[in-house]
Steps between C-alpha positions, in 0.01 A plus 500: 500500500782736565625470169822710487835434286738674782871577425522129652370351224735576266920543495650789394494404127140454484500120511195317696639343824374142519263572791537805773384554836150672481491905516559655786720213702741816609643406861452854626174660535564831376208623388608840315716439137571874436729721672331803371154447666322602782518247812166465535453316226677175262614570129192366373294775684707783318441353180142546509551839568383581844631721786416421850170513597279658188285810654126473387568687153634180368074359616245547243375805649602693293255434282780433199421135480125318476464346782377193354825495341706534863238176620574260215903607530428386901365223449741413193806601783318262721462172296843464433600583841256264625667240201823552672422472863325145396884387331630618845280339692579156320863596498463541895295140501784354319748608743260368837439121324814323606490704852285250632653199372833583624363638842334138551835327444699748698375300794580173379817312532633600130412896464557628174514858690511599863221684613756815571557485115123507415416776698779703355445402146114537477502822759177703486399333110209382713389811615550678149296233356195529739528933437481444154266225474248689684543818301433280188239376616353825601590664163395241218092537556554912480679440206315245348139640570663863444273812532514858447492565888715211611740620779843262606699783607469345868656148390834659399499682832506198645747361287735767589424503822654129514798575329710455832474151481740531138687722733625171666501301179775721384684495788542169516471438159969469418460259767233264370693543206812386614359217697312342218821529250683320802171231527549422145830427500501311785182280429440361156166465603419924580695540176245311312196637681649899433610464151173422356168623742186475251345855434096470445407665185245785496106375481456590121890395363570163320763399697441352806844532693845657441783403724691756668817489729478599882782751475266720237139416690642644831620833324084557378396700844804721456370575113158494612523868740590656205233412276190525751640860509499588159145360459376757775664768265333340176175517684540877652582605187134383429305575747325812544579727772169500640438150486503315916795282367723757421614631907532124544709365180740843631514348813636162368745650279669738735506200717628282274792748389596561810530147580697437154774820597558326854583147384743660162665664842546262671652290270698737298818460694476146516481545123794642375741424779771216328822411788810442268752220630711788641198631746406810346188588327414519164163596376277480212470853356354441145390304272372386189477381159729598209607408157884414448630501207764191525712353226296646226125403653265649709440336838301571765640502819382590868722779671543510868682852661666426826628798748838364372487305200309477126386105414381441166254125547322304306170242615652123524283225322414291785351127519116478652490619878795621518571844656622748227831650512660793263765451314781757557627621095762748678540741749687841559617598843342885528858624588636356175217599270540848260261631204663519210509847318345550182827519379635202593162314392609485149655182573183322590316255253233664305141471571330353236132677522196339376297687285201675599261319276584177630423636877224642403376169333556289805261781734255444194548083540422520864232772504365224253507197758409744798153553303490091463546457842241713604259302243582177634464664853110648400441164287605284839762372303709184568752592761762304271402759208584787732796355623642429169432862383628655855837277432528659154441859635737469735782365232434784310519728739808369638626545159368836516675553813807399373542629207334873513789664753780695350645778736848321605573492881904409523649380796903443534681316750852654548681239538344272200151516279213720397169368486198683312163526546208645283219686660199671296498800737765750594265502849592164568892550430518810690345312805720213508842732466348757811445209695887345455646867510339584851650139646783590329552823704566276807877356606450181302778238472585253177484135597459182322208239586629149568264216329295422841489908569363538136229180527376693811434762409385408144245261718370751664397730199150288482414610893547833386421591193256746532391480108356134429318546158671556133328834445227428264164493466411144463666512880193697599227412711069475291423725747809783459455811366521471138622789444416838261420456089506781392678839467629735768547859420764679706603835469821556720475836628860617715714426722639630794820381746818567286778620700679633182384620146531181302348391087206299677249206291284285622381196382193246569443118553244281509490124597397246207516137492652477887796786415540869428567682173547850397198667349578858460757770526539900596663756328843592679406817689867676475667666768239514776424389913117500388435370167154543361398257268142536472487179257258259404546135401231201434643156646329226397449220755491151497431348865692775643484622877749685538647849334904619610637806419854572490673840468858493318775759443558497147888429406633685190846414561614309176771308658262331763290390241437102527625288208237249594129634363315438801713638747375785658746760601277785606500520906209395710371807739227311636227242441143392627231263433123510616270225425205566251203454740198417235252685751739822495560517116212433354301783501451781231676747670899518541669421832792682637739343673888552629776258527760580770851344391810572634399822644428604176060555436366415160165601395242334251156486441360147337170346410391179346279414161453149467562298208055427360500919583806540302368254227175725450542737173281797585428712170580918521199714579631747299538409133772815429800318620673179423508290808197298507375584206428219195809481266271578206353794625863654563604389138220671338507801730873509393463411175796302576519090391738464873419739794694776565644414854575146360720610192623809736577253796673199308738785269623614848591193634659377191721807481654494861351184687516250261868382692336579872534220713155343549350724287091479551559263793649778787190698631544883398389723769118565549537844501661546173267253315178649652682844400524374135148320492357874568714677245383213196113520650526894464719458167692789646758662223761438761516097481796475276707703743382324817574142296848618407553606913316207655686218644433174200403265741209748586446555100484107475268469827267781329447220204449222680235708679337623198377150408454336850260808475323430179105410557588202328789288443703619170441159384085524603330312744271343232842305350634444840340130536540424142957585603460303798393225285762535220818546706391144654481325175781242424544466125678808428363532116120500688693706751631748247145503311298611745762728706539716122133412445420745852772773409294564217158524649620790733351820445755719249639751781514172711719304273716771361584647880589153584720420220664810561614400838569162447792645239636740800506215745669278248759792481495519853583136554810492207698746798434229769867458538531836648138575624427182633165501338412130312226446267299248827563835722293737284255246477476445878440933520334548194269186480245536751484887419409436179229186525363543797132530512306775623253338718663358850462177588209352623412553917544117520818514436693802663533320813786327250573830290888412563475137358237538235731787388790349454315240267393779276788695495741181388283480212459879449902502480503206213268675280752834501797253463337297198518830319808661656661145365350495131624630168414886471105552476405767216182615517424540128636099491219408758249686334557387175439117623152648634326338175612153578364496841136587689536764766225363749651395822 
């Protein structure tokens, strides 16, 4: 039921391990995974974007949301809770069956435990059970004869209000631990009995049991705190202020944080704290999961940080019950370890980049199987099925994972070799070197580890780790936050903090597919302590929840200039990252915020259009102007075969951005676009002198916008099935026939428009050496602004708008390419042919 392929699942090359302990078999019960949280709540509580305890203006009474809307999303919240506490239950039930066995025989003359070793293994389970039992019990008929005016706020008081008893569970829990490792070893029999304990299946699931190891039932309480608490924040979220469960469900959460921030206390120091042979001690400091690049391939390896020393490990495969142990690749005593300067980097191996198009085919590939999954789920699928596509996800996302990262992160060892890592965010890299420079700051001493010194402290990397999951999104929980689809639109206003005057940028990432990537870019602002920017930029998101900013001082010194392309030179001032809270960012109106970094205070306003909103084409009320208005009512107006800002747009680009690096891919700045939209929809007498000024990525935005604007697709909505069906074809003379066949019954402006930009894209494409810009890249921008239809999906389906788009889009993309790819088109050519064929569709 807990279907999750964990970092244990797989070694660092991506291949299967024969069989691994289950999820979550961690010996420590740490509940928190991110140093950068709040301590009232685990990892998983961030990412669904929620503070500490939401005020009632994240209720429905507001009167924003239908309230029938907020009862249904309760009573959705609690089904699958109620799903989950019934696999816990059985998990706990599991656990308690050989209790009594063993406690009968522990009297007898051949025990296979004492009764010391029962009661310390099986500690408080009963208890838990009975809590939860009841609570089920007490739950299911609400939930299963649900009403408008049902209230169960008072059950989860209760539940928290028991939460001591896990209080002792935890205590105790290293110990129980300990002594049934110790058990097994000892006594065939106990090993037996803990390796495989038989796991009921859920009422309604086909299989009937799934076996499950001791070690990873007795670490379910310590999970199970965490998600009872995000639940009560789920079902806040919808519930209306006014309504008599609200005080109550408060009640339970700010008990049930409070009890999750005094057990992460209690057992931080026993956390981190590692004795080395020689007495003193060493502690865990960071860690995490990184990409080497070693002998030529990419590998991915987990890095531990130590007060004193840098270890570079790797998961061991392991046989069936046994405990898993890392794999130490290398390590680099802190004293001994230097950064390489760009200068010296030249030496390195070079990074062999993958192409963008192939990235972005792989998000397409598992957008695709996300949407299957979620079929199967609403279909009540075959578990198998949804395992088999879950297993695929996850390789291609590992792939993903792997392969996407290209800002180098060099690490020397004075006295011998330099390893290098590739990271996708200069956030990440900038992290990782703070955290060794302040630990390097202190009187450290060299050393070498002997072999025993090295397997000890190697061993205990798996106590410690703090990061247990290969950062993707197949790794996520059903319930998680899915994250935003969508776009974001931040304008970054200023910033204030600089101690000296300083060329300051900023620029902005988003998380997609489990890591960051830069979306957008400021102008430098020259010479300044308080730059303002005052710039606009439209991020699209895919499953993101969090947005970073990071302000730079721009280098212009030649000779520091990198040799490798994806260095970055430029110095980091500060950085910040705030999770995108779906409650806070989607509303009409912008939100300002600040992000405090380094002393330095940079602020930005944002808000949030998600993707069916963004997908609507809504026609111009005002026929005068360009935007929005129908191609052929422009063409006539302008007695003009190709509109005005389309032949003006593509002639600029051609003469000085034709060589820009990701030409029509980098966002221009929403300022300058809407500043160019304006001066086309007035047809001011000034537009070929604000064109010549204008930054071309702006220019090139102002196109794209122009026909994501259009009432209608350029290529119409009544041909848009009729494409969808010919790209799919297989025999490519049927293929051919019918993809011409369409060009030709396009309206005139239609056709000729297109044609004309499928000749500057070609043009585009032939510089790809320099601008980066391939043929399957266009496609990907241009596709979907070109086909897609005006009317939205259908309300069935939004709830999926992320998946069902994807499906689309990879099809919208192919139809582009097919032409991009093919022989030059002339439009006299196509017409000509018109006799031969009908032009009903």
């Amino acid at each position: 039921a807990d279907f999750n392929y964990g970092a244990d699942e797989y070694d660092a090359e991506g291949n299967e391990e024969p069989k691994a302990l289950p999820e979550g078999s961690e010996t420590m019960p740490y509940i928190d995974e991110s140093p950068t949280m709040s301590p009232q709540l685990s990892a998983r509580g961030q990412e669904s974007g929620d503070g500490v305890s939401p005020t009632p203006a994240d209720g429905l009474g507001t009167g924003e949301r239908d309230a029938g809307k907020g009862l249904e999303m309760r009573k959705l919240v609690l089904s699958g809770f109620l799903a989950s506490e019934e696999i816990y239950i059985n998990q706990l039930e599991a656990l308690l069956l050989p209790m009594k066995p063993l406690k009968a025989t522990a009297t007898t003359s051949q025990p296979v435990l004492t009764l010391q070793q029962i009661e310390t293994i099986f500690y408080k389970i009963q208890d838990i059970y009975e809590i939860h039992k009841e609570f089920y019990d007490s739950l299911c008929p609400k939930v299963q004869q649900w009403e408008s005016n049902v209230t169960m706020g008072h059950l989860f008081q209760k539940l928290a209000s028991q939460l001591g008893v896990y209080k002792a569970f935890v205590d105790n829990y290293k110990i129980a631990l300990e002594t049934a490792e110790k058990c097994s070893q000892s006594n065939y029999q106990f090993q037996k009995i803990s390796e495989e304990l038989k796991v009921k299946g859920p009422k309604d699931s086909k299989e009937s049991h799934t076996s499950v190891t001791m070690e990873a039932l007795l670490y379910k309480p310590i999970d199970r705190v965490t998600r009872s608490t995000l639940v009560l924040h789920d079902l806040l979220k919808h519930t209306p202020a006014d309504h008599p469960d609200y005080p109550l469900l408060q009640d339970a959460l700010r008990i049930s944080q409070n009890f999750l921030s005094s057990i992460n206390e209690d057992i931080d120091p026993r956390r981190t704290a590692v004795t080395t042979p020689k007495g003193e001690t060493r502690q865990l400091v960071k860690d995490g999961f990184l990409v080497e690049l070693s002998e030529g391939s990419r590998k991915l390896r987990h890095v531990f940080l130590f007060t004193d020393v840098l270890l570079c490990a790797k998961l061991k495969k392991t046989a069936v019950g046994k405990h898993q142990q890392y794999d130490c690749k290398w390590y680099v005593p802190l004293a001994d370890l230097v950064f390489p300067s760009p200068e010296e980097s030249e030496h390195c191996p070079q990074v062999h980049v993958i192409p963008d198009h192939e990235l972005e085919d792989m998000k397409m590939k598992i957008s695709a199987i996300k949407s299957e999954v979620q079929k199967e789920k609403a279909n009540k699928g075959q578990s198998r099925a949804i395992e088999r596509l879950k297993k695929k996800m996850f390789e291609n996302e590992f792939w993903l994972l792997l392969n996407s990262p290209a800002i180098p992160f060099r690490i020397h060892n004075r006295n011998g070799k330099s390893y290098l890592f590739l990271l996708s965010s200069d956030y990440e890299r900038s992290e990782w070197r703070e955290a060794i420079q302040r630990l390097q700051k202190k009187d450290l001493q060299a050393f070498v580890l002997s072999s025993v010194e090295l397997q000890v402290l190697t061993g205990s990397c798996f106590k410690l780790r703090t990061v247990h999951n290969i950062p993707v999104t197949s790794n996520k929980d059903d319930d998680e936050s899915p994250g935003l689809y969508g776009f974001l639109h931040v304008i970054v206003h200023s910033a204030k903090g600089f101690k000296q005057s300083a060329n300051l940028y900023c620029t902005l990432e988003v998380d997609s597919f489990g890591y960051f990537v830069s979306k957008a870019k400021t102008r430098v602002f020259r010479d300044t302590t308080e730059p303002q920017w005052n710039e606009e930029f439209e991020i699209e998101l895919e499953g993101s929840q969090s947005l970073r900013i990071l302000c730079y001082e721009k280098c212009y010194d030649k000779t520091k200039l990198n040799k490798d392309n994806n260095e970055i030179v430029d110095k980091i001032m500060g950085k910040g990252q705030i999770q995108l809270d779906p409650q806070a960012v989607q509303t009409k109106n912008w939100h300002m915020d600040v992000i405090e970094m380094n002393g330095i205070k940079v602020e930005f306003s944002m808000k949030f259009t998600s993707r069916d909103m963004s997908l609507k084409r809504t026609p111009s009320k005002k026929q005068t102007g360009v935007f929005g208005v129908k191609i052929s009512v422009v063409t006539k107006r302008e007695r003009s075969k190709v509109p005005y800002i389309v032949r003006q747009c593509i002639e600029e680009v051609e003469k000085r951005g034709i060589e820009e690096v990701g030409i029509y891919r980098i966002s221009g700045v929403a300022t300058d676009i809407q500043a160019l939209k304006a001066v086309f929809d007035a047809n001011n007498k000034d537009i070929l002198v604000m064109l010549s000024d204008m930054d071309i990525n702006a220019i090139a935005g102002t196109l794209k916008l122009y026909f994501r604007e259009l009432p209608e697709p350029l290529l119409t909505d009544r041909l848009y099935p009729a494409f969808m069906e010919g790209i799919a074809l297989s025999d490519p003379a049927a293929k051919e026939n019918c993809m011409m066949h369409l060009l030709r019954s396009l309206p005139d402006p239609n056709l000729i428009t297109f044609l004309f930009l499928l000749e500057h894209l070609k043009r585009v494409a032939e510089k790809e050496p320099i601008n980066k810009m391939s043929l399957h890249n266009l496609a990907t921008v241009f596709g979907p602004t070109l086909l897609r239809p005006s009317e939205g999906e259908s309300k069935a389906h939004l709830t999926l708008a992320s998946d069902i788009w994807s499906h689309d889009v990879m099809a919208q993309v192919q139809v582009l390419l097919y032409y991009l790819q093919h022989p030059p088109i002339s439009f006299t050519e196509l017409k000509r042919n018109t006799l031969y064929f009908s032009t009903d569709v």
